[in-house]
C-alpha positions as CSV (number, residue, x, y, z in Angstrom):
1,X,112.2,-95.7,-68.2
2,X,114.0,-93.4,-70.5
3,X,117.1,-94.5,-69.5
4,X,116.7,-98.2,-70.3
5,X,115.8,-97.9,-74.2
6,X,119.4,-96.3,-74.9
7,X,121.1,-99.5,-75.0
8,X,118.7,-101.0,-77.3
9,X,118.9,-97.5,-79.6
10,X,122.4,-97.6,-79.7
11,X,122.5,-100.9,-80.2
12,X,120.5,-100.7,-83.3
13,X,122.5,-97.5,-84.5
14,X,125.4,-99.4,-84.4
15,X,123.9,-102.4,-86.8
16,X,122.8,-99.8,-89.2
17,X,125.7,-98.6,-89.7
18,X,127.1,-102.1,-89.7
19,X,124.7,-103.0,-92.8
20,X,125.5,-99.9,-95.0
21,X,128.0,-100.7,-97.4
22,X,130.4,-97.8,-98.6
23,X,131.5,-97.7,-102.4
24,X,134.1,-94.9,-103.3
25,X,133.7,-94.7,-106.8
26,X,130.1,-93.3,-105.7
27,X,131.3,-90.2,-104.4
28,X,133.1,-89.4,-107.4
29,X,130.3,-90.5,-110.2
30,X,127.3,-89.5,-108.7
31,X,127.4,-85.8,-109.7
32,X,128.1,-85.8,-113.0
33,X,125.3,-89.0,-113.5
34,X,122.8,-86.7,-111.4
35,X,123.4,-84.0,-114.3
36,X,122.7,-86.7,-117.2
37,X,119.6,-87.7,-115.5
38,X,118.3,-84.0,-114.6
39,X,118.6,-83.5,-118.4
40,X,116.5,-86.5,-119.4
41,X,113.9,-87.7,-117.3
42,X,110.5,-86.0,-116.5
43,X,110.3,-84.0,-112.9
44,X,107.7,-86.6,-111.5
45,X,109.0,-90.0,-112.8
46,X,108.9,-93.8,-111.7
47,X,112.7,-95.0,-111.7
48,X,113.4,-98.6,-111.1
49,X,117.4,-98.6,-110.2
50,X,118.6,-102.1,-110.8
51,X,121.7,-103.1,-109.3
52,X,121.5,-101.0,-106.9
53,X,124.6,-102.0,-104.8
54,X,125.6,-99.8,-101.6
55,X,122.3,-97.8,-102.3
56,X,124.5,-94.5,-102.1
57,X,123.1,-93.4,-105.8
58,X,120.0,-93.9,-104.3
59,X,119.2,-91.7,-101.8
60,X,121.3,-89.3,-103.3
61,X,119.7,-89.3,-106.9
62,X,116.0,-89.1,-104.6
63,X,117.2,-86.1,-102.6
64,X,118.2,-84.1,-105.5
65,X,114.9,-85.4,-107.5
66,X,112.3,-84.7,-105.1
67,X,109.2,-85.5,-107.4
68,X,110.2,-88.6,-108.7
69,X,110.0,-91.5,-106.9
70,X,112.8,-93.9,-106.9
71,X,112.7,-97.4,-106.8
72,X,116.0,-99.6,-106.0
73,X,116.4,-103.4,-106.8
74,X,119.6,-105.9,-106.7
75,X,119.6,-109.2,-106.7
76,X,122.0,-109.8,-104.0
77,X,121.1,-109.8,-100.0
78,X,124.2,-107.9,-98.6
79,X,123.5,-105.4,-100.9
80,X,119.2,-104.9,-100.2
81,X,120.6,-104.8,-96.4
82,X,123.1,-101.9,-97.4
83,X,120.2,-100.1,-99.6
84,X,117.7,-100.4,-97.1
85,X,120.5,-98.8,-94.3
86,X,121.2,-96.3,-96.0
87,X,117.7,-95.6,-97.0
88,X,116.5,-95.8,-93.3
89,X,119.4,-93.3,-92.7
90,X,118.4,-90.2,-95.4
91,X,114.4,-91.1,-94.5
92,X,113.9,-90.3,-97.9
93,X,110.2,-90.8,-98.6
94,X,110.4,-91.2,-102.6
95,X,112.7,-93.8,-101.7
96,X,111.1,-97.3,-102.2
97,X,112.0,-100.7,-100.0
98,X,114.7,-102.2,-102.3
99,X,113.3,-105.8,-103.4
100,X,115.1,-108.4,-105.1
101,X,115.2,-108.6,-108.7
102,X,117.2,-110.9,-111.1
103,X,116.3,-109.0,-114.4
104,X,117.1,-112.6,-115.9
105,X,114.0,-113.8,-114.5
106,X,111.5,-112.1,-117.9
107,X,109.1,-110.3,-117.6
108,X,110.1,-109.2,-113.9
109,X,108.5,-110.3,-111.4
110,X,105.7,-107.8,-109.8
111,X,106.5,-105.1,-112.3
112,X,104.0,-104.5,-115.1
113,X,104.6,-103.7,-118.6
114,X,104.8,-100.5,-119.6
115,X,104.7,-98.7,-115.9
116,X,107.9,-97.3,-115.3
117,X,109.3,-93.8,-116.8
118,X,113.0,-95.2,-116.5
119,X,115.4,-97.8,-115.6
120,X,118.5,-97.2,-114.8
121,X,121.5,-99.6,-114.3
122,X,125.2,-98.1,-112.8
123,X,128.2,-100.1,-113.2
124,X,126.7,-103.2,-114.1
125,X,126.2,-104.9,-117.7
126,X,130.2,-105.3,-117.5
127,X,129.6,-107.6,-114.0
128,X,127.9,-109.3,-115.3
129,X,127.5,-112.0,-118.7
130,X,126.2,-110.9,-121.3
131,X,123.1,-112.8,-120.9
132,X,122.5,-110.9,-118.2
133,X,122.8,-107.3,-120.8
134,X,120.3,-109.2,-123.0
135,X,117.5,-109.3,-120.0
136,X,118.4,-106.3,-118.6
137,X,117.6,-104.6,-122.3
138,X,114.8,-106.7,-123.1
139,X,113.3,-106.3,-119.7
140,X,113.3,-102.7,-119.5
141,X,111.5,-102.5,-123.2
142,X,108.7,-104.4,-121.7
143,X,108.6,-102.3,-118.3
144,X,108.8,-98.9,-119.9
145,X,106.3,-96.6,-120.9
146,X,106.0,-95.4,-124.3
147,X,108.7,-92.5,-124.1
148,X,110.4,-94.1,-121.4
149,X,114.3,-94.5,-121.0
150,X,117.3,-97.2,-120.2
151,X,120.3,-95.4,-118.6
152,X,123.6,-97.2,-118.3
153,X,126.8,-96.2,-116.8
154,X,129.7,-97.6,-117.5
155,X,133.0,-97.8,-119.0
156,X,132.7,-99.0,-122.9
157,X,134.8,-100.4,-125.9
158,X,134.2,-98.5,-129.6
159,X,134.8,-100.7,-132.5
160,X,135.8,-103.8,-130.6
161,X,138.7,-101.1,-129.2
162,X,139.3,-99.9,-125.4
163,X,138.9,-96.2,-125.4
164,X,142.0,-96.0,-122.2
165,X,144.6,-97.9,-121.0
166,X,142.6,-98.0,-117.7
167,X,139.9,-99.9,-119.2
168,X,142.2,-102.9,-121.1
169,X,143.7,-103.4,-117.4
170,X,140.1,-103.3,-115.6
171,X,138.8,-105.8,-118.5
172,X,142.0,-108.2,-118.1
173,X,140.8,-108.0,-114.3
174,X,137.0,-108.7,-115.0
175,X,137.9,-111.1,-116.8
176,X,140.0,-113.0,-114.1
177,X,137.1,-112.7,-112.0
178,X,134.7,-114.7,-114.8
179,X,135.3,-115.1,-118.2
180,X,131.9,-114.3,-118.9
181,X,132.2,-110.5,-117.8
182,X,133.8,-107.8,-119.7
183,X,133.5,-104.5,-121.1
184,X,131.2,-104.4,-123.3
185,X,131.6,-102.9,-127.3
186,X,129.2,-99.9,-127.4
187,X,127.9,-100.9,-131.0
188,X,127.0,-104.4,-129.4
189,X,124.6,-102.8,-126.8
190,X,122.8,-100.0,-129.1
191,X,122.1,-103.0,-131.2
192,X,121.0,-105.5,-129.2
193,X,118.4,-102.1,-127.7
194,X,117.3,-101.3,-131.4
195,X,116.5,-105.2,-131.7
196,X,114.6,-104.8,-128.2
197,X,112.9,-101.7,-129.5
198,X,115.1,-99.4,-127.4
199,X,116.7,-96.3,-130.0
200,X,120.1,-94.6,-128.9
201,X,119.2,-90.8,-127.8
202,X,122.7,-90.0,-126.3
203,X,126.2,-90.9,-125.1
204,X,127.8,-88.4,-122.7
205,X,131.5,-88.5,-121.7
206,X,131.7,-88.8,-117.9
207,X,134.9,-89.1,-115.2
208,X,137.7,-91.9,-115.6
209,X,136.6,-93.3,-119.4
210,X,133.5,-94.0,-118.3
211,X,130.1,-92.7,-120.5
212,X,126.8,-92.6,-120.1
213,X,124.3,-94.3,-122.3
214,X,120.2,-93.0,-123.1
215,X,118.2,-95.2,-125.0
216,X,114.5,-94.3,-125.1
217,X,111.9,-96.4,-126.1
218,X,109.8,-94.3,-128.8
219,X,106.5,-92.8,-128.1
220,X,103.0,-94.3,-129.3
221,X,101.9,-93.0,-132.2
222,X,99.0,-90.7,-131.0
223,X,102.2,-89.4,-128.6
């Protein structure tokens, strides 16, 4: 009896490994990201991830935060079958089942308003129109507590200016992709958070022109 399950086990094994998706950038990012959230959110913390692509920051960022639990989202199917391998694979237990979200559909769906301590979005609000930057802001001031914070990754202009050579050539290839992505100006996203109700708290410098973005959304007044 033992003996016949092994084909079946392997079997699955295999399509696990099929389903888990592999970004390289990942390896190189998630460290110094990891530091930027140790600094800023609270040791036991609700984090919805959105865009949560491969699902490498995922079980990584849970690992190192054992006491908050981490939620992943993306709107795309390869991508929940990838985050759910890989999930299935670190058996991770503050690791929640990735569900689909489109943060364009307001408020999101089956997420209440003002329940989650953070949402955090990697490498995304520059795949993406800028429609899509609008919900993503506006839907995380709804979902986050008083206190709570927005954390984007990515690579940004300053004053309508690339900061590297790099990022003019990945732009100019964005842009080929869709006109309607881009690197975004960092003035154009802390504004369109202040109009959301989101204040900038920090900007960190990260690996390969890239920066990290806090915006909090301020405490209640009795806070």
């Amino acid at each position: 009896m033992g003996h016949a399950i092994v084909p079946d086990h392997a079997d699955s094994l295999r399509s696990l490994r099929a389903r888990k998706l592999h970004a390289p950038a990942t390896l190189n990012n998630r460290a110094p990201i990891l530091e930027v959230l140790q600094s800023v959110l609270p040791e036991h913390a609700l984090v919805l991830e959105v865009g949560a692509g491969t699902g490498e920051h995922a079980v990584h960022f849970a690992a190192a935060l054992p006491g908050v639990r981490w939620q992943p989202t993306d709107p795309d199917p390869d991508a929940l079958a990838s985050i759910a391998a890989h999930v299935t694979s670190a058996g991770r237990a503050n690791v929640g089942e990735p569900f689909r979200l489109d943060v364009r559909q307001l408020p999101w769906p089956g997420i209440g308003p003002a329940t989650l301590d953070a949402v955090v979005a990697i490498n995304v609000i520059h795949i993406a129109p800028w429609e899509t930057c609008c919900a993503l802001i506006g839907g995380a001031s709804l979902a986050l507590k008083p206190d709570g914070l927005l954390y984007l990754y990515g690579p940004y202009k300053r004053d309508g200016r690339h900061t590297a050579v790099s990022n003019a050539l990945f732009d100019e290839q964005l842009q080929q992709m869709n006109p309607a992505y881009g690197v975004r100006d960092l003035a154009d996203v802390v504004r369109l958070a202040a109009d959301a109700g989101l204040l900038w708290e920090r900007e960190v410098a990260m690996p390969a022109n890239n920066l990290s973005l806090v915006l909090r959304k301020p405490p209640t007044a009795a806070g």
